[in-house]
SERO-4910 file (N, C-alpha, C, O; in steps of 0.05 Angstrom, whole numbers):
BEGIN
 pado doro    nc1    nc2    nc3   cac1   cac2   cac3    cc1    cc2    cc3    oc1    oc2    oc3
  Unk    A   -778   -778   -976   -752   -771   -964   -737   -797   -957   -748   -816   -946
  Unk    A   -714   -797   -964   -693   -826   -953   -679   -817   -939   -683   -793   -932
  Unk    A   -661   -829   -932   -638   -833   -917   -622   -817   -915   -612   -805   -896
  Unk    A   -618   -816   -951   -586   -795   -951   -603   -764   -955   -589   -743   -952
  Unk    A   -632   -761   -960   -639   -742   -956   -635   -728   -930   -635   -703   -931
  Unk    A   -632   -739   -911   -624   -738   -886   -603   -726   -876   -599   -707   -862
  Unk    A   -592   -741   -887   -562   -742   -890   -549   -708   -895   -532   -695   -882
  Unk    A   -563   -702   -916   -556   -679   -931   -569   -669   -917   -553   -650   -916
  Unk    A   -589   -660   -900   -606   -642   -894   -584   -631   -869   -578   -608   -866
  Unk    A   -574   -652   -853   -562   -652   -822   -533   -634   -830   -524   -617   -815
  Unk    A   -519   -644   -864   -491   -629   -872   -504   -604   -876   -487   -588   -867
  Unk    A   -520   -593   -883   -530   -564   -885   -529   -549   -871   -521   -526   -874
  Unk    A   -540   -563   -848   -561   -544   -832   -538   -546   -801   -530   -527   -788
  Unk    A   -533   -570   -797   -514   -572   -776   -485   -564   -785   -474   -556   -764
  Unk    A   -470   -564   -802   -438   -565   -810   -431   -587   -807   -406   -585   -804
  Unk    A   -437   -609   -806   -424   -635   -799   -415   -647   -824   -430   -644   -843
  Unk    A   -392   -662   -827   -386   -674   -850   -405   -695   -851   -418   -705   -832
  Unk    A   -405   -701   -883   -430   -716   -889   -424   -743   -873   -440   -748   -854
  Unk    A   -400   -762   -879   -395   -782   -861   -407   -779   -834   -415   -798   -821
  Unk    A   -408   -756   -826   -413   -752   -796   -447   -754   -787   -460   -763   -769
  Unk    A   -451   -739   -814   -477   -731   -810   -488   -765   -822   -509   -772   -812
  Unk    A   -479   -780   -837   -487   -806   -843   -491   -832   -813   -507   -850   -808
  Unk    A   -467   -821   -801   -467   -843   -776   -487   -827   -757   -493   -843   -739
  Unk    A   -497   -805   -753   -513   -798   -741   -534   -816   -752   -537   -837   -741
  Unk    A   -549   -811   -771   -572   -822   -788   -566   -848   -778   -584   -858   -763
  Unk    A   -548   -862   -781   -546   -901   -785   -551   -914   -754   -560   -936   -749
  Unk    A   -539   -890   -732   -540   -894   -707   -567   -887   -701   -576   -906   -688
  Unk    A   -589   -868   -704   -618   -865   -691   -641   -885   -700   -663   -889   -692
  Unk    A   -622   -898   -729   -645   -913   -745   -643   -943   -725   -662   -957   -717
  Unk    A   -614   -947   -722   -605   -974   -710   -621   -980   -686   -632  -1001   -679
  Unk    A   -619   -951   -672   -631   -953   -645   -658   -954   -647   -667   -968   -629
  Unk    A   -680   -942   -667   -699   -945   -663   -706   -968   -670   -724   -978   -658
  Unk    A   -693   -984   -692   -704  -1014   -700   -692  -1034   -677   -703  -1056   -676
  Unk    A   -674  -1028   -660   -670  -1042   -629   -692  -1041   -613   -697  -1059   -596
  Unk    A   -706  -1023   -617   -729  -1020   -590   -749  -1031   -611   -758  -1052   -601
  Unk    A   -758  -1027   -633   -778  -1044   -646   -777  -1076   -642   -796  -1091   -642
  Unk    A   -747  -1084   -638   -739  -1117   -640   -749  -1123   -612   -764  -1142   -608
  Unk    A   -738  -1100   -587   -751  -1114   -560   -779  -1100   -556   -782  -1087   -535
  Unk    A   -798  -1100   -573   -822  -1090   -566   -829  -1070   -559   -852  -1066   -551
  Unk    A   -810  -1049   -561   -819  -1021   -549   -832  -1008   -557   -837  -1013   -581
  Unk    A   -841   -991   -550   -859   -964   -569   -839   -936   -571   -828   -931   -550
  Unk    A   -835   -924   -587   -819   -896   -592   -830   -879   -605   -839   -878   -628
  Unk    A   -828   -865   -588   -845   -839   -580   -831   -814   -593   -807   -813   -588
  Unk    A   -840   -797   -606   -824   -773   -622   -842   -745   -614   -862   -742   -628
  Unk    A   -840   -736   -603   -838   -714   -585   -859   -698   -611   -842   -690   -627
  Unk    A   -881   -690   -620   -882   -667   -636   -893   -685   -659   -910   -676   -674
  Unk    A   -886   -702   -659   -873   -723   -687   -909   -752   -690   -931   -754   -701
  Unk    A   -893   -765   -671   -923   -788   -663   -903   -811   -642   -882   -812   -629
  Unk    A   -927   -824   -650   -919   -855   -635   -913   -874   -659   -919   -872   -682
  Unk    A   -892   -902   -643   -890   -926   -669   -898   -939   -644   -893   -928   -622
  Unk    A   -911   -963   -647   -912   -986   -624   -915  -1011   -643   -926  -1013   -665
  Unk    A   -900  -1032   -626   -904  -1057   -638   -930  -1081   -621   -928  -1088   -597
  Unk    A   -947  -1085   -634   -972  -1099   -634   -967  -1127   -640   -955  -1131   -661
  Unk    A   -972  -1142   -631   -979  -1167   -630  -1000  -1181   -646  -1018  -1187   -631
  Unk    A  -1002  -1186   -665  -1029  -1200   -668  -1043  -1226   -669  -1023  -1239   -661
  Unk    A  -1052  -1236   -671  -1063  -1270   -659  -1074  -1285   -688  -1087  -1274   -706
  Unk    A  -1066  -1310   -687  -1080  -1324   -711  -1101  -1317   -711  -1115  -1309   -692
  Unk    A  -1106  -1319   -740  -1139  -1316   -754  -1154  -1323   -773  -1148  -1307   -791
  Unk    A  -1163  -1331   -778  -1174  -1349   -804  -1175  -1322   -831  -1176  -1297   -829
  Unk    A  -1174  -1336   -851  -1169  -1313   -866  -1175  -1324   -896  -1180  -1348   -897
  Unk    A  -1176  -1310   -918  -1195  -1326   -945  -1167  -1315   -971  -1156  -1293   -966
  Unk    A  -1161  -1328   -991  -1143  -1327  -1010  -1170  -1312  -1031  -1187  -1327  -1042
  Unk    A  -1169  -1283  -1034  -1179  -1263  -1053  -1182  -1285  -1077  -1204  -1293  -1083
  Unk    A  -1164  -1292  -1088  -1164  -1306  -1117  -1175  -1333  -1118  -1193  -1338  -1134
  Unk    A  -1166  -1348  -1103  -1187  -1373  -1090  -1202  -1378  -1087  -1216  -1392  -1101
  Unk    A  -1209  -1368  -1061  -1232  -1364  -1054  -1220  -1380  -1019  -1227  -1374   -997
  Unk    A  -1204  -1397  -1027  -1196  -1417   -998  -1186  -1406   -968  -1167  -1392   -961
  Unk    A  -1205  -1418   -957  -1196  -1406   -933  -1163  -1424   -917  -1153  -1447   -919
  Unk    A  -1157  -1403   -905  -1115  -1418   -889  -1124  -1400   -864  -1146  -1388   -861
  Unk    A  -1098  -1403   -848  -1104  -1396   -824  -1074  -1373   -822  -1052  -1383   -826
  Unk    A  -1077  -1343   -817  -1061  -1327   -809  -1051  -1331   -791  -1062  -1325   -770
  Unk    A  -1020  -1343   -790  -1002  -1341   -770  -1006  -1321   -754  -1017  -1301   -763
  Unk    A   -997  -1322   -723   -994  -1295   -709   -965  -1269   -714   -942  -1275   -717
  Unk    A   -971  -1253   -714   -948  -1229   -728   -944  -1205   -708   -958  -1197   -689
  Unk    A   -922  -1196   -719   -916  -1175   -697   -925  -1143   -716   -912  -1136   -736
  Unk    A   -933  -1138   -711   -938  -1102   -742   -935  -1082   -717   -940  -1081   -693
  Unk    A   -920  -1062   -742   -911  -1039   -728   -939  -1014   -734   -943  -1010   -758
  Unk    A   -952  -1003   -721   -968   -980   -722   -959   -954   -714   -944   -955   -694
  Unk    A   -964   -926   -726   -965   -904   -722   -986   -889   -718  -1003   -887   -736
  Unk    A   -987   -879   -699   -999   -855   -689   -991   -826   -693   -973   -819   -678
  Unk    A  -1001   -809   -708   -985   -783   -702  -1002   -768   -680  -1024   -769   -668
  Unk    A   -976   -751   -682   -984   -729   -657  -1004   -713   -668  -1012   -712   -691
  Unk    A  -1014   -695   -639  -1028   -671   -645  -1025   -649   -663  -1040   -640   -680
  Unk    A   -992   -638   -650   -980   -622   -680   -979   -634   -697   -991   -621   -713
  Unk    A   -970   -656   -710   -968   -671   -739   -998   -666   -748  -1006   -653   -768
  Unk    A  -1008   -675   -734  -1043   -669   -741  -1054   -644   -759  -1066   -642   -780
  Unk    A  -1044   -627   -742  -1045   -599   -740  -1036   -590   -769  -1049   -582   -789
  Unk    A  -1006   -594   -764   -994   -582   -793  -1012   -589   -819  -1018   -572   -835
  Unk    A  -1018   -617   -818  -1029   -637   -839  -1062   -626   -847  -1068   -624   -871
  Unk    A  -1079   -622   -827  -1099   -605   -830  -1096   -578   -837  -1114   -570   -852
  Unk    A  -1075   -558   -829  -1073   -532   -843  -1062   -532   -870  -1066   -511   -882
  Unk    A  -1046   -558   -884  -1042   -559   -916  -1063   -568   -925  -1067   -564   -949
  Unk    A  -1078   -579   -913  -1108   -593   -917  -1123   -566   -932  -1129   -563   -956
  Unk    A  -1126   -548   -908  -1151   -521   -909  -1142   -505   -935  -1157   -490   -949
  Unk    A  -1108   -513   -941  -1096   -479   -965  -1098   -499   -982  -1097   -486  -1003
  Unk    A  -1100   -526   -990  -1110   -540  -1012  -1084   -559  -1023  -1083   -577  -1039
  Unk    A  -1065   -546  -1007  -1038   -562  -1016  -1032   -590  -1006  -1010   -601  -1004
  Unk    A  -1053   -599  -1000  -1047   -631   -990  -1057   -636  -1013  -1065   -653   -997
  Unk    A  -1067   -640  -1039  -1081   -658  -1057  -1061   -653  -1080  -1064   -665  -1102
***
């Protein structure tokens, strides 16, 4: 799913002109990558968690090399889903339609 899938889903289902229904999409994405920039975690109701993690240098080995460098420290975004997401994802699981 992208963007303008979005997009179109919101002109359908809501009546909103697509422009409209586009600056909706451009405005929740902006805001959530705002709270990713100051560290926050965002929380989706039903949906999951995003939180931004910290992580600390680390020594680390080049696969093809073999040479070991040292992993800068980084910021990575993680998800958590929810219980319902869970839920849904295990009942396509059981009717076979997740594979």
């Amino acid at each position: 799913m992208t963007k303008a899938d979005l997009v179109e889903i919101i002109f359908e289902k809501v009546g909103l002109s697509k422009k409209e229904a586009q600056t909706i999409v451009e405005s929740i994405f902006e805001t959530i990558a705002q709270a990713f920039r100051e560290g926050e975690s965002v929380k989706l109701s039903g949906f999951g968690t995003f939180n931004v993690r910290q992580k600390r240098a680390r020594r680390g080995r080049n696969p093809k090399t073999g040479d070991e460098l040292e992993i800068t420290p980084r910021r990575v975004l993680t998800f958590r889903a929810s219980n319902q997401m869970k839920a849904v994802i295990e009942k396509q699981n059981a009717k076979g339609e997740g594979q």
